[in-house]
Phi, psi and omega in degrees: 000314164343277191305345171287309193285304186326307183311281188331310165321309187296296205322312174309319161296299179306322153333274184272034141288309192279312160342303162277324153082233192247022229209063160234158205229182163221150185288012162300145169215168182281135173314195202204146136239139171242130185266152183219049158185044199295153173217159226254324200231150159197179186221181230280192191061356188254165209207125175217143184287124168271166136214161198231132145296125149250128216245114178274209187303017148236020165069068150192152195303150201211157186273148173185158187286107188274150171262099180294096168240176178226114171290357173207101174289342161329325206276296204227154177212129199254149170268211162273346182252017186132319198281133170281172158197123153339023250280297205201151196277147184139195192214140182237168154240139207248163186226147149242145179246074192262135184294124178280183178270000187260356182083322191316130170250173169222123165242169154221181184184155187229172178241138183235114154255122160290133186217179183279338152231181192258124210221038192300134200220115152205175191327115174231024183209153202197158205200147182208198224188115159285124194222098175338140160240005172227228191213045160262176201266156164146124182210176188145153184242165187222144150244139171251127210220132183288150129292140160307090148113356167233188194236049148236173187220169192245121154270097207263134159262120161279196185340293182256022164318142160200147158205156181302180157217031149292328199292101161319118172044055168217148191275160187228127179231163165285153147193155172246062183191097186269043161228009165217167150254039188279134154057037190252176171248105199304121122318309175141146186325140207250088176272348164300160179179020175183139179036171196326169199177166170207144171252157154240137180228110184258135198066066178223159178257142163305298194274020163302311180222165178244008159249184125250145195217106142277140191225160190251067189319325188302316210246009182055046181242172172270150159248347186179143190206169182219137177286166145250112205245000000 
C-alpha cells in the first residue's frame, strides 16, 4: 500500500513539473480600462453610448468613477456617462480616465472619426497566437469573431493548432489575468488536440476578456495562453 501512495506522488509530481515547467508567475497585472464597444467612425449629429470596464490589479472587474473627455469638442463631444455626439467632420480623440486610491490615474482612448454620413463602425473580429508556457507542446493561431444579429461569439482554432495529449485534464478558459482563472469563463474541456476546430460561446462581448488560458485543471496550474488582440 506504501509503495502505491509513493508511486502515486511521483507520478503527480512529474505531472506538475512539467505543467509548470520554468513558467511561475505571480497573479498581478496592471489595472486596465477597456471599451468594450469602441467604435472607429460616426457621423455628425448621431450620438453612439461608449462603455468602459475597469479591470483591477487581478484582472477583474470593478466598480469605479470613469472621468469622460474629448480632445476637440469641435468634432465631438462625451457627456458624463459616455455618450459622444458628433458635432462637426474630422476626427477626436475620447478618453476615459479613473483615479485609483494611491490618488495615481489610468486611462485609455480610443479615435473617432466624424463624417457626414453614417458609417458607425466598431470592432467584431480578433485574433491571437497560442504559446506554451510549459513544456508540453501548444501552439496555434485563433480568431475571435461576434455572430450576426446575436450576443455570441464564435472561437476559431486554426489550422496549425497542436497539442499534446499528454496534457492532463485541460481546459480552455477566457480571462482578463493571464496567470489565474479567478472570475474567468470556462469554455470547456479541451477535446481537439490537432488542427482546426471551432467554440461557440453565449452571451459574452468580444472585448469581454483578453486572454485564452489552457489550464491544467487537476493540478490548477496555466499550461498555455494566447492574448487576444
Amino acid at each position: 500500500m506504501r509503495k502505491l501512495q509513493v508511486t502515486f506522488i511521483l507520478i503527480a509530481t512529474v505531472f506538475l513539473y512539467n505543467c509548470i515547467g520554468e513558467d511561475i508567475r505571480f497573479d498581478a497585472v496592471p489595472e486596465e480600462i477597456r471599451f468594450l464597444n469602441p467604435v472607429e467612425s460616426m457621423a455628425v449629429s448621431e450620438t453612439y453610448q461608449l462603455k468602459v470596464t475597469y479591470f483591477n490589479n487581478i484582472g477583474e472587474p470593478e466598480e469605479a468613477n470613469v472621468i469622460w473627455s474629448s480632445d476637440n469638442t469641435l468634432v465631438a463631444s462625451v457627456n458624463t456617462s459616455g455618450l459622444v455626439t458628433g458635432i462637426s467632420e474630422g476626427t477626436t480623440t475620447i478618453r476615459a480616465k479613473v483615479i485609483l486610491n494611491n490618488n495615481q490615474a489610468i486611462e485609455n482612448a480610443i479615435n473617432i472619426n466624424i463624417t457626414t454620413e453614417s458609417v458607425t463602425q466598431n470592432t467584431t473580429i480578433k485574433t491571437g497566437t497560442i504559446a506554451t508556457t510549459s513544456s508540453y507542446l501548444l501552439q496555434g493561431t485563433f480568431t475571435l469573431s461576434k455572430i450576426e444579429n446575436t450576443n455570441n461569439l464564435e472561437l476559431s482554432i486554426d489550422s496549425n493548432y497542436r497539442a499534446s495529449t499528454s496534457l492532463p485534464g485541460l481546459y480552455l478558459y477566457l480571462s482578463n489575468n493571464p496567470n489565474s482563472i479567478n472570475g474567468a469563463y470556462e469554455v470547456g474541456a479541451v477535446s481537439v488536440f490537432q488542427g482546426a476546430h471551432t467554440y461557440i460561446i453565449e452571451n459574452i462581448g468580444i472585448n469581454d476578456f483578453a486572454y485564452l488560458l489552457y489550464w491544467c485543471k487537476p493540478f490548477s496550474v496555466k499550461v498555455g495562453d494566447g492574448k487576444i488582440n
